[in-house]
N, C-alpha and C positions, 0 to 999 in steps of 0.2 A: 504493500500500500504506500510506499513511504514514497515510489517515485510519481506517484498518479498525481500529486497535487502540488510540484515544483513552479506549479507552470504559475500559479496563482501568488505572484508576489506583489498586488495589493493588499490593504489590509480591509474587512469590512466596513470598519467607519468613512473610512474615505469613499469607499462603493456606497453609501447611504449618501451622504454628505458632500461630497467634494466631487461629481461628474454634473455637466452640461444637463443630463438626465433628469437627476432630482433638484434643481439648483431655487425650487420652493419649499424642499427641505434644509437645503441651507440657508435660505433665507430667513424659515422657522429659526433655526440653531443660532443666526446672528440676531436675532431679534427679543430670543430667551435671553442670551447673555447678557445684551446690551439694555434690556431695558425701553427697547426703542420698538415703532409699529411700522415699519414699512412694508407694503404690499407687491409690490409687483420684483418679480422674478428674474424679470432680466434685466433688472438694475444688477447684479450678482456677474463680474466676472472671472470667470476661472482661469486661476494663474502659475497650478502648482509646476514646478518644474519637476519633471521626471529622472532625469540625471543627478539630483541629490539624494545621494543612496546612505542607506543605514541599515546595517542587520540586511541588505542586498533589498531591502524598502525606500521609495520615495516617502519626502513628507509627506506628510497625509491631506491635509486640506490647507487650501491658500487660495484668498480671492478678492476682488477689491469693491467697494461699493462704499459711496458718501464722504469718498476721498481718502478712506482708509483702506490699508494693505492688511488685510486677515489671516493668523495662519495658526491653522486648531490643529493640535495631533491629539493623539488618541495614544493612552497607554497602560499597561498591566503591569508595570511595576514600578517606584517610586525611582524616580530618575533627578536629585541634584543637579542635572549637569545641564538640563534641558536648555536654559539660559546661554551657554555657548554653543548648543547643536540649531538652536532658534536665531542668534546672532550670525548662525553661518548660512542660512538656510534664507533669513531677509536679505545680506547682504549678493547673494546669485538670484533672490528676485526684483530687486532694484535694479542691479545690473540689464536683467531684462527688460523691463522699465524703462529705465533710461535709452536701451537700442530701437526697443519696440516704437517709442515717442521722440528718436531721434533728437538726443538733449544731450549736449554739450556740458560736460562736468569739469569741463577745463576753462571753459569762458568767463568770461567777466559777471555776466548775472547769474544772480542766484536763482538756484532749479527749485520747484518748488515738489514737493514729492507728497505721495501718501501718506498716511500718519498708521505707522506702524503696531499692532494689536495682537499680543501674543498671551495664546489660551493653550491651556492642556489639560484636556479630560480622563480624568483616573480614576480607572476602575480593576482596579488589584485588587489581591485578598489584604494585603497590610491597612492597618487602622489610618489613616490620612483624616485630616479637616473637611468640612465639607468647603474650603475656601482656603488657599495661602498663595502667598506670595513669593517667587523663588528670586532669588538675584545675581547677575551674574559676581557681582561685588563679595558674596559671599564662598567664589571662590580667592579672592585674594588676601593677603596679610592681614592681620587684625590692625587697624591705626593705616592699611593705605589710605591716598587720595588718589582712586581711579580717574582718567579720565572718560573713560565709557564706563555706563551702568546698563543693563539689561534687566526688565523686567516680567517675568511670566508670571500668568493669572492662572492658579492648579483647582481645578473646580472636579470635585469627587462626584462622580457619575452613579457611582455604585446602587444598586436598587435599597430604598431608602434613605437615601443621603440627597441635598438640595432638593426639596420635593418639589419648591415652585420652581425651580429651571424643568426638572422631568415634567412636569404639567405643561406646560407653556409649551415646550418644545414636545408635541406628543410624538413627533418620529422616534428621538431622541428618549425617552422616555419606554415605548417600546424596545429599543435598543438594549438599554440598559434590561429589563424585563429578559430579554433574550441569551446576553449571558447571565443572568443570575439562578435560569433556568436550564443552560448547561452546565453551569457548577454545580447543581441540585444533580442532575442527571447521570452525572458524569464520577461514578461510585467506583470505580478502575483503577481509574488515573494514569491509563495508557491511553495510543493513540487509536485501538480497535473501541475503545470504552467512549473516547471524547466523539468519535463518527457517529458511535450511537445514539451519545447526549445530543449531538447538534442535529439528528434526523427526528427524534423525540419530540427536540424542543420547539423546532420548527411546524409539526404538527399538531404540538398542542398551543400553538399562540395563537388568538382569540383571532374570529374571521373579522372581528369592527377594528382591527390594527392595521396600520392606514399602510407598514412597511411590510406586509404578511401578500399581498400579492407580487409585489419585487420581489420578495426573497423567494418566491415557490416559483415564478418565473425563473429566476437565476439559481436553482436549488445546486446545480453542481458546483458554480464559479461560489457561490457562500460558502457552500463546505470545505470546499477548498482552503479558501482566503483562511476562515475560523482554524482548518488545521495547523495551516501555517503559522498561524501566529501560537495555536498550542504548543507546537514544537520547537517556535523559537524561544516560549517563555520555559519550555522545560529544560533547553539547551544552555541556558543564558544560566539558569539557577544550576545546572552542572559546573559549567564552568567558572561562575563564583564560589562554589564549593572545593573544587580543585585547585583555585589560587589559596583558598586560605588552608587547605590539608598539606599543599606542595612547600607554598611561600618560594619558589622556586620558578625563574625565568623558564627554563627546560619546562617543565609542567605547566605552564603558562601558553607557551609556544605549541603544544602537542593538541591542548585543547584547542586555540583555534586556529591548527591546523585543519584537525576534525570539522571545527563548526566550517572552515572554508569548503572543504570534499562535500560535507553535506547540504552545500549550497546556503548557509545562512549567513552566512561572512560573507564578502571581495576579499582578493589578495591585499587588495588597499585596505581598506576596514582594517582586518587582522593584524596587519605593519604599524596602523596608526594606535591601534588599541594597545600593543607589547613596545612600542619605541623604537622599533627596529625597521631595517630598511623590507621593500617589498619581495626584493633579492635572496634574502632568508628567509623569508616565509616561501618562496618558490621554492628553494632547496630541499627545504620540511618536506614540501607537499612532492618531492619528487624520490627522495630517501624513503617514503613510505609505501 
């Protein structure tokens, strides 16, 4: 089973969220956050880049509307660092931006750009807020004065956590509903067990759930996308366990080597994640 579903390396939230398709679903989702009621649909332009890869995943959603640059990911484990993977991830779409609108960043006037809005919705098993604030500042020395600060907005998804964003945004809201009913389901804790949870789960979600005809339309490309990200969050928690068992560069390097052959890594990932060049991580991957 493990190669039938390589092919599917978006992640679900962005197939709800972030395609041309549902973009009155992300209108909902920018509307829940923000507080704000705008109506029409194709105010919404979709702007993620595809070439910014993570874990062999594009961002997840990015788009622009009312002069802001929006860009939501989606995640199952508490991630610190999101604040410089979000600062590198606006910085390749401004760039586009700026090509797309043919704008001169070396001239004399000043460009005037999007106003930058960075969300990330987390729905892990670890306890989180239902609201924090991440900073990139917070990775630097106690007592710096940075000149850049980053700011992301961590908004806990999880089924009962923020009730009036899941109301508001009922796509979203569903969503949520859907993994919490293959963690329910999902009594194995392998990858034959989580196929079962997500065929289960999809059958029992209510026919008045507004994302339950998408998803039975697209029941293969879902299953997919949902195992993928099973098996990268089982892979990810492997290889945090084997950094702290090892403490050892070698035992570092083996694990994603592994996570690189089984397609969850890039060569580049891998290189960037251990400190080392791409050229020993090829070596690894040819030694084995």
């Amino acid at each position: 089973m493990a190669g039938d579903h390589k092919q599917y390396k978006d992640r679900l939230f962005n197939f709800l969220f972030g395609s041309e398709e549902n973009r009155e679903w992300t209108l909902s989702l920018y509307n829940a956050v923000n507080n704000s009621n705008y109506t029409d649909p194709s105010a919404i332009e979709i702007t993620a880049i595809k070439e910014v890869m993570y874990l062999g995943m594009h961002n997840d959603v990015s788009f622009l509307i009312a002069g802001e640059m929006n860009l939501h990911e989606k995640q199952s484990s508490y991630n610190p660092n999101m604040p410089l993977r979000l600062l590198q991830y606006t910085g390749n779409l401004y760039e586009k931006y700026v090509k797309q609108h043919k704008l001169n960043k070396y001239g004399s006037a000043l460009l005037m750009l999007p106003v930058p809005k960075l969300v990330v919705f987390y729905n892990g098993n670890a306890d989180q807020p239902d609201e924090q604030i991440l900073r990139l500042s917070d990775s630097f020395p106690k007592g710096a004065d940075p000149d850049i600060e980053v700011k992301v907005r961590m908004l806990n998804v999880n089924s009962g956590r923020n009730q009036r964003l899941l109301d508001t945004c009922k796509p979203l809201g569903e969503y949520s509903w859907l993994v919490e009913e293959i963690r329910k389901n999902n009594k194995t804790k392998d990858q034959e067990g989580a196929g079962s949870a997500i065929d289960l789960a999809i059958s029992k979600m209510p026919d008045s759930f507004t994302i339950k005809p998408f998803l039975v339309a697209h029941r293969a490309e879902v299953k997919g996308m949902l195992l993928t990200e099973y098996n990268e969050a089982e892979q990810m928690e492997l290889f945090k366990e084997d950094g702290r068992r090892e403490g050892r560069m070698e035992g570092i390097l083996d694990t994603l080597v592994s996570l690189v052959k089984d397609g969850i890594l890039t060569i580049k990932d891998a290189a960037a994640r251990a400190g080392v060049s791409e050229n020993i991580i090829k070596k690894k991957i040819s030694a084995k």
